[in-house]
C-alpha positions as CSV (number, residue, x, y, z in Angstrom):
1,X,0.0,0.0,0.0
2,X,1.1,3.4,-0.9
3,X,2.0,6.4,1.5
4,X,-1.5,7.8,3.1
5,X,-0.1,11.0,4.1
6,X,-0.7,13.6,1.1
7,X,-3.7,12.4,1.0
8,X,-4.5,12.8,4.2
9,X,-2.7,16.4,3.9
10,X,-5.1,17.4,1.0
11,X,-8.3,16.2,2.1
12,X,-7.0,17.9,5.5
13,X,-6.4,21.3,3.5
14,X,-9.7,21.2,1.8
15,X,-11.3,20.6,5.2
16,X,-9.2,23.4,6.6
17,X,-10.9,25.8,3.6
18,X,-14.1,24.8,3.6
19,X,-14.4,25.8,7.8
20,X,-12.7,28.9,7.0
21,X,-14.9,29.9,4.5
22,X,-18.0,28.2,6.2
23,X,-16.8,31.2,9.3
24,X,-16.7,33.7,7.0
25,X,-19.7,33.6,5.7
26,X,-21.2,32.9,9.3
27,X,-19.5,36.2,10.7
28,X,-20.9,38.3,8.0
29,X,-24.3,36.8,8.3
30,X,-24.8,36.5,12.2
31,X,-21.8,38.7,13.2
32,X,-18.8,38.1,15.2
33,X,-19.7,37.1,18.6
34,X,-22.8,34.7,17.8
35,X,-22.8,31.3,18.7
36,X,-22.7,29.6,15.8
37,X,-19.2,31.2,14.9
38,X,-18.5,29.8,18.5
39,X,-19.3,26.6,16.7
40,X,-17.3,26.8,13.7
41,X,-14.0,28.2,15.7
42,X,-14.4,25.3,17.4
43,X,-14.3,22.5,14.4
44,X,-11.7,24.6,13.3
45,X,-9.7,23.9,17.0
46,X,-10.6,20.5,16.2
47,X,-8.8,20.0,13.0
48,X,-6.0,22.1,14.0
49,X,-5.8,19.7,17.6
50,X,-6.5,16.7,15.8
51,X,-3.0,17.5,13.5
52,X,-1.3,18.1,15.9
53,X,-0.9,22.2,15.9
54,X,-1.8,23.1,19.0
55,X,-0.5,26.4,18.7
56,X,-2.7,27.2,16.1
57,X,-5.8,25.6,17.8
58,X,-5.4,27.7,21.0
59,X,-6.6,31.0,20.2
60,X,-9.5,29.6,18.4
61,X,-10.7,27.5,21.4
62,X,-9.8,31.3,23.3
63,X,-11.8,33.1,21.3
64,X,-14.8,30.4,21.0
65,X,-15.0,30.2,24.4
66,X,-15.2,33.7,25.1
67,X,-18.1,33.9,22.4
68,X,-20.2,31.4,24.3
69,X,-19.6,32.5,27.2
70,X,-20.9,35.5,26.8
71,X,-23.7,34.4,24.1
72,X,-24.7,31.5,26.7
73,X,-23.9,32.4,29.7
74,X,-20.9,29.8,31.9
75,X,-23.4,27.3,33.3
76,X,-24.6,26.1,29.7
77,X,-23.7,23.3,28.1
78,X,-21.9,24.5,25.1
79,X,-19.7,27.3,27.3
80,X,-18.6,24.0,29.5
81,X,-18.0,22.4,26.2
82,X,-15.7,24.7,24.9
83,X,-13.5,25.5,28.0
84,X,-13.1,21.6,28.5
85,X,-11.7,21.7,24.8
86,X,-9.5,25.0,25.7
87,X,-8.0,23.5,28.6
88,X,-7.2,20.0,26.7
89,X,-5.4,22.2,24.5
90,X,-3.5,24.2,27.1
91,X,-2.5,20.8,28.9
92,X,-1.3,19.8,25.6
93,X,1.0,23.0,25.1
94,X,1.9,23.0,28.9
95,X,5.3,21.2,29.2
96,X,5.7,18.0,30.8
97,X,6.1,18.1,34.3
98,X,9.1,17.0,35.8
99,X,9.8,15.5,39.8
């Protein structure tokens, strides 16, 4: 079997653009601090997570937390949601622990 990984790269790109554009559109139509671009930053912290860029992911998850917070108020569901997938982030960036 052949190597997996530009595939995986392209299919990951075109993922990558079709979120971005997917938020752009959503900002324009619902404005920056609705819920649903909450939503999207976060599939984007996903992807971003899920290859291993961290860095990238963080202020995403920042930002989509912040949105739902304030959208949803920090007892709902979806805030909780977003700060458990901003601090799996951070623990991720944090550097190991040593005794």
């Amino acid at each position: 079997m052949g190597d997996q990984k530009p595939v995986r790269a392209l299919r990951t790109t075109r993922i990558r653009a079709f979120d971005e554009r997917a938020l752009q559109i959503d900002e324009e139509t619902y404005g920056p601090q609705h819920p649903k671009i909450a939503t999207r930053l976060s599939n984007l912290t996903l992807l971003f997570k899920d290859t291993n860029r961290q860095q990238e992911a963080e202020p995403l998850a920042v930002r989509a937390a912040e949105i739902m917070e304030a959208s949803l108020g920090p007892d709902h569901p979806d805030t909780q949601l977003t700060q458990d997938n901003l601090a799996a982030i951070r623990a991720e960036l944090a550097p190991e622990a040593s005794d």
